[in-house]
C-alpha positions in Angstrom: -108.7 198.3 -128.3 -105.8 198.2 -125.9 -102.9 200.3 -125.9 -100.0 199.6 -123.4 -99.1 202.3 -121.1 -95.4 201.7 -119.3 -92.5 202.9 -120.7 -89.1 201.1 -120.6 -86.2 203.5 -119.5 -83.9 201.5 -121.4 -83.4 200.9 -124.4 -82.7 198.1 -126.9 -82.8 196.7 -130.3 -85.7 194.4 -130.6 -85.5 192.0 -133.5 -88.2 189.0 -132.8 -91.3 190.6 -132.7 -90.9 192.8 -135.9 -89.6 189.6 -137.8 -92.7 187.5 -136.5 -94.8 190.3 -137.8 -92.6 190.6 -140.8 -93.2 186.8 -141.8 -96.8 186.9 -141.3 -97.7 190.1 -143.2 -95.2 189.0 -146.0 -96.3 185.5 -146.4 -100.4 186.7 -146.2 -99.1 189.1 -149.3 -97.4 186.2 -150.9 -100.4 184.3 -150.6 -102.9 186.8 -151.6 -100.7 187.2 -155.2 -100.3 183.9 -155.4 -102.2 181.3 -157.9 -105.6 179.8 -156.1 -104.1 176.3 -156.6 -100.5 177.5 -155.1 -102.4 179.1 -152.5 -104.6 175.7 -151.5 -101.3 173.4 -151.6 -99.3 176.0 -149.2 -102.6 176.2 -146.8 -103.3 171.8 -147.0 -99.4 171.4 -146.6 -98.8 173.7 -143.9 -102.1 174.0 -141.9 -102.6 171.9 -138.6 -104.9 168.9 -139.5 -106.0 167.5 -136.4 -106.2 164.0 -137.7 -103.1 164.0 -139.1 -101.1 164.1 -136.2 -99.5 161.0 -134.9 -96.0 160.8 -132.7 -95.4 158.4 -136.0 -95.2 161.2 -138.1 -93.1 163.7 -136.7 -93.0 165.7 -139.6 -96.6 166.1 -139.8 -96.2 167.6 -136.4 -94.0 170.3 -137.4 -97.0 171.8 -138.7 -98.4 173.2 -135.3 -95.5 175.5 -136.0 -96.0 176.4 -139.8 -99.7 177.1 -139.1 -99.0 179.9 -137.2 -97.8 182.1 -139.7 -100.9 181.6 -142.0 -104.0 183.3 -142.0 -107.4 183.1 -143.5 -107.9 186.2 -144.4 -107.0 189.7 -144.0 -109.4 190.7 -140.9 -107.9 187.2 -139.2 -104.5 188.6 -139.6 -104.5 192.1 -138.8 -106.4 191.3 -135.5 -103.8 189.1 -135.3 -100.8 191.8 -135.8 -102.4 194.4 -134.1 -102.4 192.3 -130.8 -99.0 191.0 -131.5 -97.2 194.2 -132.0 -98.8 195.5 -128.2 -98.2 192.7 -126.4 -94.8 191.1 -128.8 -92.7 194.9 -127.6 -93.6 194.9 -124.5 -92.4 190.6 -123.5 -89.4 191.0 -125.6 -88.1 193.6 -123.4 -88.2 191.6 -120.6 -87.7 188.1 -122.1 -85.1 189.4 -124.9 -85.3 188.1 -128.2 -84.4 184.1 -128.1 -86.4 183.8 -125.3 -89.2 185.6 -126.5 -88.8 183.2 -129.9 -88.9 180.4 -128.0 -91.8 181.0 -125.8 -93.7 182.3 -129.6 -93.0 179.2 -130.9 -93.6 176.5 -128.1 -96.6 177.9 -126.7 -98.1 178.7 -130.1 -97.5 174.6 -131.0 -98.7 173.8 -127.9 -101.9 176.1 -128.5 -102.5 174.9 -131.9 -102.0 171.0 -130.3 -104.6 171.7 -127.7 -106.9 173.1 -130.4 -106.8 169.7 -132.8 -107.2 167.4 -129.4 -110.8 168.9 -128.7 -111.7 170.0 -132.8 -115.0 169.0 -133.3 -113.8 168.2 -137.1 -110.9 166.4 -137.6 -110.5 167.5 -141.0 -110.8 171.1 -140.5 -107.8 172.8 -140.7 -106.1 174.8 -138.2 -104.3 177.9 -138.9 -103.7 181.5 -137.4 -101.4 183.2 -135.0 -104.0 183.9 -132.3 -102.6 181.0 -130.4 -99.2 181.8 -130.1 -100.9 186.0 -129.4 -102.7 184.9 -126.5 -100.1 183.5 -125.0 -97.8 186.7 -124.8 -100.9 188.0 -123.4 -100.4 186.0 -120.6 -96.7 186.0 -120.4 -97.6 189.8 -120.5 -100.0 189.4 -117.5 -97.2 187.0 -115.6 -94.3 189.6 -116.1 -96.6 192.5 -115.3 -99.3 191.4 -113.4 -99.5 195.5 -111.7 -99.7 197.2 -115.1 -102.3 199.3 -116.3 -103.7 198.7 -120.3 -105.4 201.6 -122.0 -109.1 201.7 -123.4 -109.9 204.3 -125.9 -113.6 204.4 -125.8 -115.8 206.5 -128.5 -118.4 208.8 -126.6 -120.4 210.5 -129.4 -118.2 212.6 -131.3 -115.2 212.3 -128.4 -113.0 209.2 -127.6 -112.0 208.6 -123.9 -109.0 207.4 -122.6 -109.4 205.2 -119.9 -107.0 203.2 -117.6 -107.5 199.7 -116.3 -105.8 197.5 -114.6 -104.6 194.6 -116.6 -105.3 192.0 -114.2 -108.7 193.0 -114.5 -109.1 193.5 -118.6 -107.6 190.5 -119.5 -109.5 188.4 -116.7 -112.6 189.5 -118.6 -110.9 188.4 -122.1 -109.8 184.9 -120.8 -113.1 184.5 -119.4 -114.7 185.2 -122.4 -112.1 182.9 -124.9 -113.2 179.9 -121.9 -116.7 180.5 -122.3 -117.0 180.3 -126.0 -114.8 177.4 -125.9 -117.0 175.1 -123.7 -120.1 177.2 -125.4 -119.0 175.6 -128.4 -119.7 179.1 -130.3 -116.7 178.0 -133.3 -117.9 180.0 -136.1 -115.0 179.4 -137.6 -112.6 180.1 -135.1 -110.6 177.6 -132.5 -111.5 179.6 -129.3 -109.7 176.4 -127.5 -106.4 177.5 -129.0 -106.3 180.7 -127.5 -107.4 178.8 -123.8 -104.3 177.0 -124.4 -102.1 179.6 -125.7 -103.0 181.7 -122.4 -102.3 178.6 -120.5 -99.0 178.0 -122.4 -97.3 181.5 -121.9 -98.3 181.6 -118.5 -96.9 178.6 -118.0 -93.4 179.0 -120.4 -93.0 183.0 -118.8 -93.0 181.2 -115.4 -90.4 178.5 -116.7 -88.0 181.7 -118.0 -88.0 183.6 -115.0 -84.7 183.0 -113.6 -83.4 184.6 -117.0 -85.7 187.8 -116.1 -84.5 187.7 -112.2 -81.3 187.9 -113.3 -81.8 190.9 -115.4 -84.4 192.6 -113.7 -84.3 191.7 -109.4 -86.4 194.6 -108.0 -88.9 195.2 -110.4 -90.9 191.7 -111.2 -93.9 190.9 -107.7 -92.7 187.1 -107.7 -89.0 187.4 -107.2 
């Protein structure tokens, strides 16, 4: 599990990343109450269906967006919220929240995108926030590539707190998202999209950061 460890001396009113949690967690627990035939139609209307996306159908596109907010089932999404929540605080500080929104939405569309180009089946669907997650984990990593990330490991009847550098930890967890993705070990789960989500915020948090300059101009390495 990781836990971040800086502290923001000032502070601020963050709205973006308790709404995107707000709309996944509430539309899961819509879903959940919901009829099984309601609940099919919302998931084969809004899912990503790889081979239903054509340039000719821009509508059908719009649906790399709506199939972030859904989730297959409560273990996907709380995974999914937990990561969110970390990561979300701690890039809307820095980004602010339009920013941030933008760079949830674009590199989670872009994520989902990369995910139906190399499906092995078409007609699977594609839904599930851990696109758009991984990429504020490495907009996290761009905006604070000198930041340490906590482990709490369980020893026995103890639990350990130990600091790592996030360069380091999330290395190992991008590694490991790019090997099962050329390994092919799916079980279920688009590894690809969270490749391309990592790639995407990376590349998006780079994109914002005259915004960031301007806010911040002694505190980020690549000013």
């Amino acid at each position: 599990m990781f836990v971040r460890l800086e502290e923001r001396p000032r502070r601020q009113w963050l709205w973006a990343t308790p709404l995107a949690l707000m709309l996944c967690m509430g539309l899961a627990l819509w879903l959940q109450l919901a009829e099984a035939p309601l609940r099919n139609r919302v998931l084969a209307s809004y899912a990503t269906l790889p081979d239903q996306l054509s340039l000719a159908q821009p509508a059908k596109l719009f649906r790399l967006t709506t199939a972030m907010f859904l989730h297959a089932d409560w273990t996907h999404l709380l995974g999914n919220m937990l990561f969110l929540a970390i990561f979300g605080v701690a890039t809307e500080r820095i980004l602010r929240g339009w920013r941030w929104s933008l760079l949830w939405l674009a590199a989670g569309a872009l994520a989902n995108l990369g995910a139906a180009l190399m499906a092995e089946n078409p007609r699977a669907p594609i839904i599930g926030a851990s696109g758009a997650v991984s990429a504020l984990i490495g907009a996290y990593l761009f905006l604070f590539p000198r930041a340490n990330l906590g482990i709490m490991l369980p020893l026995g009847l103890y639990v350990q707190f130990v600091r790592v550098p996030a360069l380091y930890l999330l290395g190992l967890w991008l590694m490991l998202q790019i090997m099962l993705t050329v390994g092919e070990q799916s079980a279920g789960v688009a590894w690809s999209a969270h490749v391309f989500g990592f790639a995407s915020g990376v590349t998006l948090a780079w994109l914002l950061r005259p915004w960031v300059h301007r806010r911040r101009p002694n505190s980020l390495p690549w000013r």
